[in-house]
DRENDO-301544 format. One line per 8 residues: number of its first residue (from 1); their letters; for each residue x, y, z of C-alpha. Coordinates in steps of 0.001 Angstrom, whole numbers, plus 500000, padded with zeros to 6 digits. Layout:
NUM) A) X Y Z | ...
//
This chain:
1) XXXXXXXX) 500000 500000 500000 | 501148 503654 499071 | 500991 506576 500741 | 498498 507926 498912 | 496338 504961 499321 | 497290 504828 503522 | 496178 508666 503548 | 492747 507657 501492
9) XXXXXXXX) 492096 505187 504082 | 492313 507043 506626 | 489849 510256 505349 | 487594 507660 504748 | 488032 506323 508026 | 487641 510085 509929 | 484490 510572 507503 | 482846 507152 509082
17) XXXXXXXX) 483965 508307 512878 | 482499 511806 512149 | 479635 510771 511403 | 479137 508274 514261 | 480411 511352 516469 | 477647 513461 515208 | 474518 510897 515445 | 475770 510227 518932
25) XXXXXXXX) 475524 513966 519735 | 472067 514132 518006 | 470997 510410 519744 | 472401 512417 523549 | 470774 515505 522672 | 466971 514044 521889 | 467283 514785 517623 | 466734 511511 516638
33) XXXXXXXX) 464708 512070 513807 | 467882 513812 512376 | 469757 510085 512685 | 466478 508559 510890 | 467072 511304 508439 | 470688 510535 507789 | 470204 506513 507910 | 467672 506992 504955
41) XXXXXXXX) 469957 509240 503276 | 472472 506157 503729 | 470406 503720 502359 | 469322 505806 499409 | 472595 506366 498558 | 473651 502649 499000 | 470438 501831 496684 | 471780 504316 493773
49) XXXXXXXX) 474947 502898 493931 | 473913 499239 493605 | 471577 500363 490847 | 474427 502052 489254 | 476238 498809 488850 | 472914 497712 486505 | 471957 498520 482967 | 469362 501193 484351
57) XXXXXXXX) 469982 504722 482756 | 472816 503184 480315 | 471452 504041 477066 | 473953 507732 477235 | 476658 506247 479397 | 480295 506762 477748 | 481652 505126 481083 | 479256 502541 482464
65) XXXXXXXX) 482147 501964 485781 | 482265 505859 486540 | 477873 506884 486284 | 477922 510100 485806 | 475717 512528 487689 | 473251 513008 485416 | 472450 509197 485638 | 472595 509374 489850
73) XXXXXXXX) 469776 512158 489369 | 467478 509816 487172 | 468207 506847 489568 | 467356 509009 492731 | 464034 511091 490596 | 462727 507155 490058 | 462948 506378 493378 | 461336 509183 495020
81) XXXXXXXX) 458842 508843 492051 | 457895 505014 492959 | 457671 505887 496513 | 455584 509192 496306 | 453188 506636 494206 | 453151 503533 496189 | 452310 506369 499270 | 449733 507991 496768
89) XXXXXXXX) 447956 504506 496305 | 448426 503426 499609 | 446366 506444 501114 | 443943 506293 497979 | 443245 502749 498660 | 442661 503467 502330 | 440677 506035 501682 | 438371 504125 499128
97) XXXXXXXX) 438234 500945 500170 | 438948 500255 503650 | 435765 500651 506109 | 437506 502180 508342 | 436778 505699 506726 | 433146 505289 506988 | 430167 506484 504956 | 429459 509659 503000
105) XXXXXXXX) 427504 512179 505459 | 426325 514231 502456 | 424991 517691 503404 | 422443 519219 506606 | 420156 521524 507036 | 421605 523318 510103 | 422780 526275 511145 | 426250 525794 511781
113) XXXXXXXX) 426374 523767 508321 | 427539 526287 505491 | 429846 526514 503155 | 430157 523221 502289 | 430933 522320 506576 | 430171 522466 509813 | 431530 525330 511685 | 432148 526345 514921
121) XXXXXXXX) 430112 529081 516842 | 433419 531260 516767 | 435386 531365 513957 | 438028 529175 514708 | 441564 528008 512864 | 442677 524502 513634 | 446440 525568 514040 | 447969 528388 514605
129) XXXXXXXX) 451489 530187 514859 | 454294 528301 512658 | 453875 525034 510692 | 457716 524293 510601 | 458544 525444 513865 | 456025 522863 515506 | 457370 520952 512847 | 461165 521129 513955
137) XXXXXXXX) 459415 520899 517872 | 458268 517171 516742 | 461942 516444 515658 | 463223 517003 519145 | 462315 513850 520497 | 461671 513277 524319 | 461485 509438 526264 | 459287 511242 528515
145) XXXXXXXX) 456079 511551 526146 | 455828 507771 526092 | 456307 506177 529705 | 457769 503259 528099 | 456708 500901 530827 | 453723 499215 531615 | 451385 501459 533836 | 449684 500014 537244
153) XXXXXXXX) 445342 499903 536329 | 443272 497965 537854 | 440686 494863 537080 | 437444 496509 535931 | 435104 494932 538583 | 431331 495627 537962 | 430012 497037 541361 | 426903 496331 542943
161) XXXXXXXX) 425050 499655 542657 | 421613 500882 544827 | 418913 501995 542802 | 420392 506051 543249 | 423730 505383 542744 | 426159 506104 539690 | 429297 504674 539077 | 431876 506416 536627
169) XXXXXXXX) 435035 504346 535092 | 437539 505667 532758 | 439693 503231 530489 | 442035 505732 529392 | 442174 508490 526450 | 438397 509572 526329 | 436335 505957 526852 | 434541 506708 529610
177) XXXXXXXX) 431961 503878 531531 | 428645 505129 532965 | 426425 502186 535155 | 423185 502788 537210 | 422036 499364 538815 | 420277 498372 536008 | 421788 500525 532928 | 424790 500804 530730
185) XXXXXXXX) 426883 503916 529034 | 429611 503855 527197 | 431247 507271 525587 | 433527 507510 523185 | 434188 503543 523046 | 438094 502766 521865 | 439100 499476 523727 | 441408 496654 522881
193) XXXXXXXX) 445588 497243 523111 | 445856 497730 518696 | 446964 501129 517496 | 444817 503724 515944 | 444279 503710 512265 | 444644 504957 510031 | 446858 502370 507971 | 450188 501583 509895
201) XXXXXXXX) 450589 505198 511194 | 448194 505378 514140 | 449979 505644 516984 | 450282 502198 519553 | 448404 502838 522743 | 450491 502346 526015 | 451299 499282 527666 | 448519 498543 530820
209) XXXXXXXX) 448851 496249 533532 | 445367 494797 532655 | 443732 495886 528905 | 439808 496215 528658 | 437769 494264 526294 | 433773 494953 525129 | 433631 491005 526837 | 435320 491988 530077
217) XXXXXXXX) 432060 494987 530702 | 428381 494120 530942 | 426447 494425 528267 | 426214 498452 526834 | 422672 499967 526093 | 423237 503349 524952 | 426314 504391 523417 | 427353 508335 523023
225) XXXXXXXX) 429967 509911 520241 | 431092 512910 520673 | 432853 513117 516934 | 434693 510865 514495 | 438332 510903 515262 | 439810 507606 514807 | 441122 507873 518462 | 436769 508578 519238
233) XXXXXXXX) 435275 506087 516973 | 436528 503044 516093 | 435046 501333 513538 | 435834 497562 515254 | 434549 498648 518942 | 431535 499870 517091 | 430673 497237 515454 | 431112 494719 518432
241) XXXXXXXX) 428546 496915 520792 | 425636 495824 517784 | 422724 495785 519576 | 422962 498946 521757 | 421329 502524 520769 | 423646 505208 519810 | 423496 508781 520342 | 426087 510820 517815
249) XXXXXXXX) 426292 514466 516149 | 424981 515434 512898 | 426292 512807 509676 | 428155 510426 512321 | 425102 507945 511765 | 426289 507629 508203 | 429603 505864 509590 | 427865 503448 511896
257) XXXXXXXX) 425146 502230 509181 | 428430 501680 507169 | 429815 499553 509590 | 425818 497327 509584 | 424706 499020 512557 | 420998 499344 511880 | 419768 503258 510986 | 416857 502771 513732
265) XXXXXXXX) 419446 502379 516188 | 421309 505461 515922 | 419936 509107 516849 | 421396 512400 515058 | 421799 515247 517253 | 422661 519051 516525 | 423925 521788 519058 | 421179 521981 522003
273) XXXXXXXX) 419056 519057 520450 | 417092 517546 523694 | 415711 513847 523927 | 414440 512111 526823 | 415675 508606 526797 | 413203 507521 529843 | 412093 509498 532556 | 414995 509453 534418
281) XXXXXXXX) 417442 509943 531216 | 417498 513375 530069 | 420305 514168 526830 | 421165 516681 525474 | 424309 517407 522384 | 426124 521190 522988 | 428387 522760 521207 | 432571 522229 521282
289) XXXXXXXX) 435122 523750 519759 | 436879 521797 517754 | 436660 520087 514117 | 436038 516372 512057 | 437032 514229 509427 | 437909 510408 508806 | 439294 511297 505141 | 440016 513811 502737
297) XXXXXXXX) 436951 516147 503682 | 436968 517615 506968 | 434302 518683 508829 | 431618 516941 507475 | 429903 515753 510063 | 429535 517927 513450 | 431523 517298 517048 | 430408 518339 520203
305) XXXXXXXX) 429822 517684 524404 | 427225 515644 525334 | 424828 516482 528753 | 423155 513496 530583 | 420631 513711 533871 | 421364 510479 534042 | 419189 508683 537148 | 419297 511483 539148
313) XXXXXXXX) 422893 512858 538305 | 424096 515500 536404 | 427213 514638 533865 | 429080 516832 531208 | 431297 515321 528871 | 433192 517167 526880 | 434463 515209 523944 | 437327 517578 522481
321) XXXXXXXX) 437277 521642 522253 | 438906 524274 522999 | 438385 526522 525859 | 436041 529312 524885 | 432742 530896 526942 | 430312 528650 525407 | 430901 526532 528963 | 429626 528523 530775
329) XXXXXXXX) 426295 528856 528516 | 426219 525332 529022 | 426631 525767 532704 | 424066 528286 533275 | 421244 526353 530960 | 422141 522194 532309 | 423979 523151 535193 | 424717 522331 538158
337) XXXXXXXX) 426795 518943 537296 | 427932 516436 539653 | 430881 515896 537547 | 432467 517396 534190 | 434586 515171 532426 | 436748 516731 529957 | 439554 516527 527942 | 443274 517590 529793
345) XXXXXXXX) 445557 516221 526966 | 447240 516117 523527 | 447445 519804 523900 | 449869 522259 521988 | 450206 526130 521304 | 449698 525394 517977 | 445958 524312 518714 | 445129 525804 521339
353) XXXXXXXX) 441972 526714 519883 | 440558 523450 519155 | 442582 521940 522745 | 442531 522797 525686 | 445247 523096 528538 | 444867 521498 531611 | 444789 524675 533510 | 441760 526096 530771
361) XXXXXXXX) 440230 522536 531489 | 439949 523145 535004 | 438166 526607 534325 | 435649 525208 532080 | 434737 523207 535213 | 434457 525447 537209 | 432504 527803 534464 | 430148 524512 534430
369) XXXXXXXX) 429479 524444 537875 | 430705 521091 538183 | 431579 519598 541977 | 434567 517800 540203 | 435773 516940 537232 | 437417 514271 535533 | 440598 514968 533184 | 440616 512411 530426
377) XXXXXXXX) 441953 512732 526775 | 445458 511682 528058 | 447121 508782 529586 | 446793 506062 526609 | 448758 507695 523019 | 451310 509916 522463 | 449658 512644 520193 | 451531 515496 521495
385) XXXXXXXX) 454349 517173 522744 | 454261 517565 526402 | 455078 514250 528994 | 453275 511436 529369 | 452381 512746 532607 | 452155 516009 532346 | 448209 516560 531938 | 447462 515202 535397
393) XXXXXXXX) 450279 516908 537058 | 449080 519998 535877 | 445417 519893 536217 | 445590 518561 539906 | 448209 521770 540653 | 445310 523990 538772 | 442533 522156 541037 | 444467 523077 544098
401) XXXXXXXX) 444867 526381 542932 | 441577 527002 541669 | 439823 525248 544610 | 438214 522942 542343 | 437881 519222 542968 | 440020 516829 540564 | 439112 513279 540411 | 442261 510798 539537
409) XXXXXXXX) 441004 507259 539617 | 443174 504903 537976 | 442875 503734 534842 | 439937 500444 535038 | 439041 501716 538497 | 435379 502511 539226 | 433353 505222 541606 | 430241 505944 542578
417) XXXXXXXX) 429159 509811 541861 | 428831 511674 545606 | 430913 509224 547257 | 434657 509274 547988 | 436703 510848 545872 | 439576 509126 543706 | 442528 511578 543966 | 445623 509193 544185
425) XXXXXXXX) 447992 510660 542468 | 449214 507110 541274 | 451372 508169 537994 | 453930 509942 540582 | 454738 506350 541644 | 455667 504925 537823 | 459269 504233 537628 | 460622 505272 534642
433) XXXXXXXX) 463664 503126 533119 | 466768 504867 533526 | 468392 506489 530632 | 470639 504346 528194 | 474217 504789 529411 | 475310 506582 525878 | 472738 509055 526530 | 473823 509598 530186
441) XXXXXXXX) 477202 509006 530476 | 479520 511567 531645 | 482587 509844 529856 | 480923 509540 526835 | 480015 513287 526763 | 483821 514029 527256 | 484708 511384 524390 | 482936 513039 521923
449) XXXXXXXX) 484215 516537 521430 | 487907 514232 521359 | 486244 512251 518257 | 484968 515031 516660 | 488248 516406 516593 | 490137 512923 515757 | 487441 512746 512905 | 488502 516641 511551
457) XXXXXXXX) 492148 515260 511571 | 491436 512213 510179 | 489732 514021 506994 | 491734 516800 506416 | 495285 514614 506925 | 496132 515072 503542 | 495940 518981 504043 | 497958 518165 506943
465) XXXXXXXX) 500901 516198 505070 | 500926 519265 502115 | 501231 521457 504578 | 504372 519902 506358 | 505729 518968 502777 | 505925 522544 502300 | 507039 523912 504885 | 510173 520932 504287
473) XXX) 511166 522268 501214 | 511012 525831 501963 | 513692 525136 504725
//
């Protein structure tokens, strides 16, 4: 081997430690997605070059052993081309043929439908400030905003319930459980441990101590929606709770009889539509602040909270919306509530309009008149920014601050409305794994500025050599 050769060797060498030096630094620092970005860049690469060793793009090739550029760019433009389209048909077959979308709502006669949607009562955007900075915010990665272990729930038990009481169970997210001694509510049903469509992309729900099954509850008579999100309505949970009356907004009923459940078992309901179930069930549908859409169309069918005087007991449930005074509307016309169970989760400054924050979620209990409420809408995906745990921590420091009750049963555990009060704070006792030891170790944090600067030798040693050559024969 030359010297030449020896020098080559060793760039290349300082190129490969560089780098592994800088995806460490990204890997320490929480910019993973930047390592995903470069290991696809790698394989690309590695895939044009073994292409370039086949008759592909040949035809204008003086040097078949040397492609030129001009053949690299074709190679690349064909593969981003075939992937673009098998994405294109992937989300077109979805979209067309899988269930899973639902039906076509088609258009209402409503006040808050015009324009070709439903609208909110307030003008509302569904993001707002900067696209790429929350953008470049997603590409920070944190280990917090998935807990990574499996979180302590308990058994659902069905309780033995007098003829007043009310028992309330939450199986995480927004799938709230609502029993009387002799009735059944479910809201918002999304059990079973599979990820959210749609296609491979939905999000994997955490890992529970036990997982809750449509065969592990008694058997559901009325079932409430408060909109179609995939992580609100899900087409297989549906489908299994055949049998049961539904209660859902405007065009929502056009999913369900897509998924066979029979038209004269589901009720349509627009903002302040009233229905009473029995005399002792009293419904009602009110307005949220938020938006819709299983597809390509959004907003064609409407969202809201639903109100229930259910057996003697006032309950809100809010579904998802942002904060706005339309609560306490709500408050003053169905108020007072027992409870208010809303959503403290999945929340972001860049829709904050159509999300609340835990602190805001609090308030709009309070603006309900509610003796407690219930913060749900977390605790199951991750869908947002913030810590795992973050939405109870913060809306049990905003009950204590407002003076306003916060119930934190576990997840699976049930309570009867106007008897004790869940408030463990149980997620405060998760242990977390401890961080890998590259992304905590001291040593390795004072390795790595030495390999970046090895690396910068390592490449530029041929500088280095000229350099010393020259200053030789000038003395």
């Amino acid at each position: 081997m030359n010297l030449d050769e020896y020098h080559t060797r060793i760039k290349s060498s300082g190129k490969v430690l560089l780098l592994l030096t800088m995806m460490l630094w990204f890997y320490r620092n929480d910019l993973q997605s930047l390592n995903f970005f470069i290991v696809l860049v790698l394989l690309v690469r590695g895939s044009i070059n073994l292409l370039c060793r086949t008759s592909v793009f040949t035809k204008k090739e003086t040097d078949i052993s040397a492609p030129s550029f001009k053949r690299k760019a074709k190679i690349f433009s064909s593969m981003v081309l075939f992937f673009v389209v098998i994405i294109l048909l992937s989300a077109t077959a979805f979209l067309n043929l899988s269930p899973q979308v639902g039906g076509d709502p088609g258009s209402f006669d409503s006040p808050h439908y015009y324009d070709g949607k439903f609208n909110n009562l307030n003008e509302t955007s569904v993001s707002t400030g900067s696209f790429f900075g929350t953008l470049l915010d997603y590409m920070v990665g944190d280990d917090d905003r998935d807990p990574d272990v499996v979180l302590p729930t308990k058994e659902y038990q069905n309780m033995s319930l007098n003829e007043s009481d009310v028992s309330v169970t939450w199986f995480g997210h927004s799938t709230i459980l609502i029993q009387s001694h002799n009735t059944t509510i479910l809201l918002d049903p999304v059990l079973g441990d599979e990820g959210l469509d749609p296609l491979i992309f939905g999000p994997s729900p955490f890992a529970y101590e036990h997982t809750y099954d449509l065969e592990d509850l008694p058997s559901v008579d009325y079932v409430f929606i408060s909109h179609d999100h995939y992580d609100h309505l899900d087409m297989k949970t549906i489908q299994s709770l055949e049998g049961a009356e539904f209660f859902v907004p405007l065009g929502v009923k056009s999913h369900l009889t897509t998924w066979d459940i029979p038209s004269d078992d589901v009720l349509e309901f627009d903002w302040y539509d009233e229905h009473n179930i029995s005399s002792e069930f009293f419904i009602a549908l009110t307005p949220s602040q938020h938006f819709s859409g299983r597809g390509v169309s959004g907003d064609n069918t409407l969202w809201g909270s639903w109100v229930l005087d259910f057996n003697g007991h006032k309950i809100f449930f809010s579904g998802d919306g942002g904060y706005s005074s339309e609560f306490a509307e709500i408050g003053d016309k169905y108020g007072p509530f027992d409870i208010a169970i809303i959503e403290a989760g999945q929340y972001n400054e860049a829709w904050s309009t159509i999300h609340m924050f835990p602190e805001q979620s609090v308030q709009a209990s309070i603006d309900l008149n509610a003796s407690t409420i219930l913060p749900i809408h977390n605790t199951k995906y991750v869908l947002a920014l913030h810590k795992w745990d973050a939405p109870l921590e913060r809306v049990t420091a905003a009950g204590e601050l407002l003076n306003q009750t916060v119930s934190t049963p576990y997840i699976g555990e049930s309570f009867v409305l106007g008897g004790e009060n869940p408030d463990t704070r149980w997620w405060r006792d998760v242990e977390i794994p401890s961080p890998p030891w590259l992304k905590e170790s001291a040593f390795v944090g004072f390795m790595i500025p030495l390999f970046l600067l090895a690396s910068l030798a390592m490449v530029n040693i041929q500088r280095f050599v000229s350099e010393e050559q020259t200053l030789s024969e000038e003395e």
